[in-house]
N, C-alpha and C positions, 0 to 999 in steps of 0.2 A: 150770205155765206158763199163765199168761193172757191174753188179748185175742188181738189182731191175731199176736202172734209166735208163738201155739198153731198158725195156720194155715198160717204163713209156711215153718216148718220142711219144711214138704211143697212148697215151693215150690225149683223147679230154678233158676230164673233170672228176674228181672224183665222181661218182652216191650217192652210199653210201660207206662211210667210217668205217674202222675197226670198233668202239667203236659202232657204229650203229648198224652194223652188228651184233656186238655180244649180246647187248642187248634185241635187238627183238629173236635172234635163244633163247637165256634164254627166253622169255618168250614164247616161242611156246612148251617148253621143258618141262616150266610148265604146260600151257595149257594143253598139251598130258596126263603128268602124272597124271593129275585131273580128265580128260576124261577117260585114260583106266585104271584108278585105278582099281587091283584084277581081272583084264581078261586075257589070255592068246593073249601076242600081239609079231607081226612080224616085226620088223620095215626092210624095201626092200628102200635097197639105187639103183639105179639107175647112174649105172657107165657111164660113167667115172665121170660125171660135177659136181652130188652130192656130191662127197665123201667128200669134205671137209667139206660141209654141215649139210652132215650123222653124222661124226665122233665128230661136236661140238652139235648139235642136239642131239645123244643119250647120251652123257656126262652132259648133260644140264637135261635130267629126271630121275626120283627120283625113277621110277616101274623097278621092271624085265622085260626085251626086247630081246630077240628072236634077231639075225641079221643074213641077209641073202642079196642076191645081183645081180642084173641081169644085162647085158648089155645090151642095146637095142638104135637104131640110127636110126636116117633119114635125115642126114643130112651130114656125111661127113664130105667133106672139103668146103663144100657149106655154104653161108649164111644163104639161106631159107632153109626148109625144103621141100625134095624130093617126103614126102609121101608114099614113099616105106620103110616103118619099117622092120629093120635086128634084130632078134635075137642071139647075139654072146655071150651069158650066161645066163641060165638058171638059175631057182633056185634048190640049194642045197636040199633044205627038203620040202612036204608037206606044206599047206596053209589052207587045209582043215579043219573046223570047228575053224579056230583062227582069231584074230583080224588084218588084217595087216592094214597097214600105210607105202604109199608110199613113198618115200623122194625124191621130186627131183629139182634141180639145177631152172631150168625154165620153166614157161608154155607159150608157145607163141601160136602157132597154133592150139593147144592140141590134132592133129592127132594123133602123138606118143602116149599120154598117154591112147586117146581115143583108141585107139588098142590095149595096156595092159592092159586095165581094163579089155575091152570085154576077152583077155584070160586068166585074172586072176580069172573075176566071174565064168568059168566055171572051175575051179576049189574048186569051191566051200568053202571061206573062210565065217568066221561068220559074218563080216564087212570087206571092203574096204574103206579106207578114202586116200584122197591125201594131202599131205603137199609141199608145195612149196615154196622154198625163193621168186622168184620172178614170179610176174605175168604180161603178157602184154596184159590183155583183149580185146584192140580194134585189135589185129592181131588173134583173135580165127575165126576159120575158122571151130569151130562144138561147139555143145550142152555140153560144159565140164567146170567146172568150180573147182576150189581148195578148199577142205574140211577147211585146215589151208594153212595160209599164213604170209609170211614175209613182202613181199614188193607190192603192184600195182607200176610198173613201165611204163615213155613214152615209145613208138616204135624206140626204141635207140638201135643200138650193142653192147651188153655188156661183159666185159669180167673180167674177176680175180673172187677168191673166190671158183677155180674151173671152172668156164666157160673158154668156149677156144675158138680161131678162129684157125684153123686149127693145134690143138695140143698147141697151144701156149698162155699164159699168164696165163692160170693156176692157176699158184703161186703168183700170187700177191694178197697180203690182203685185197683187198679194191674189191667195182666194180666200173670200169669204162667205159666209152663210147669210144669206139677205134675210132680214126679216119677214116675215112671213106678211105684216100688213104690206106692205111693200110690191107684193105680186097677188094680194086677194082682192 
């Protein structure tokens, strides 16, 4: 078995579909660009899971946008999140006095992001906002919520679109809900 259907097999059910997807990142694109109309703004994609996200997101607004990019994990090859936040890339330039805007993949727990903000506010940026494709509010586990959003999603495993279980599915266009033998 080849390509995309090798992956698919492992897939429970289709969440949101390509055309979905792209419709809502367009209008978040627009959103942004309405909001940080004439400011000096950073859009921080949030490697790896974002980036496909990142790359249709800021092609989708209309301002000048700053791009820059961290890596930041807590979770491995793990399901859940470990709680223990790794910094495996920093940012390139200064934050100070500009607008950023997070970009990232998923909020589930929102320990990870709650620890980036804490060390991006002391950095001293003009505003901090989070953007997020997808949201699973009833697995928050602290006081954080998403500035913009794509999607409130169930407490489902999800992957494609850039989400991975342990490196893998990535690449597929859509999100899906992976089978559960699949990651047990």
């Amino acid at each position: 078995m080849m390509g995309r259907e090798y992956m698919a097999k492992d897939i429970d059910h289709v969440l949101l579909d390509e055309e979905t997807i792209r419709r809502r990142v367009e209008e978040l694109g627009a959103q942004l660009s309405e909001d940080y109309q004439g400011k000096d703004v950073i859009l921080l994609c949030i490697l790896k899971g974002a980036v496909i996200f990142f790359a249709d997101l800021v092609r989708a607004m209309t301002i000048h946008v700053n791009m820059d990019f961290m890596a930041i994990s807590s979770y491995g090859d793990a399901v859940k999140t470990s709680g223990i936040v790794k910094i495996a890339k920093d940012l390139d330039s200064s934050i100070t006095g500009k607008h950023v805007i997070i970009a990232e993949d998923i909020m589930d727990s929102g320990l990870t992001l709650s620890h980036l903000c804490r060390l991006l506010h002391e950095r001293q940026p003009a505003s901090l906002k989070i953007c997020c494709l997808l949201d699973k509010p009833e697995r928050r586990e602290c006081d954080i919520t998403p500035d913009y959003c794509g999607f409130q999603i169930p407490n489902e495993f999800v992957v494609g679109y850039g989400l991975d279980f342990s490196q893998k599915y990535r690449n597929l266009p859509y999100i899906g809900v992976l089978k559960p033998e699949a990651y047990q």
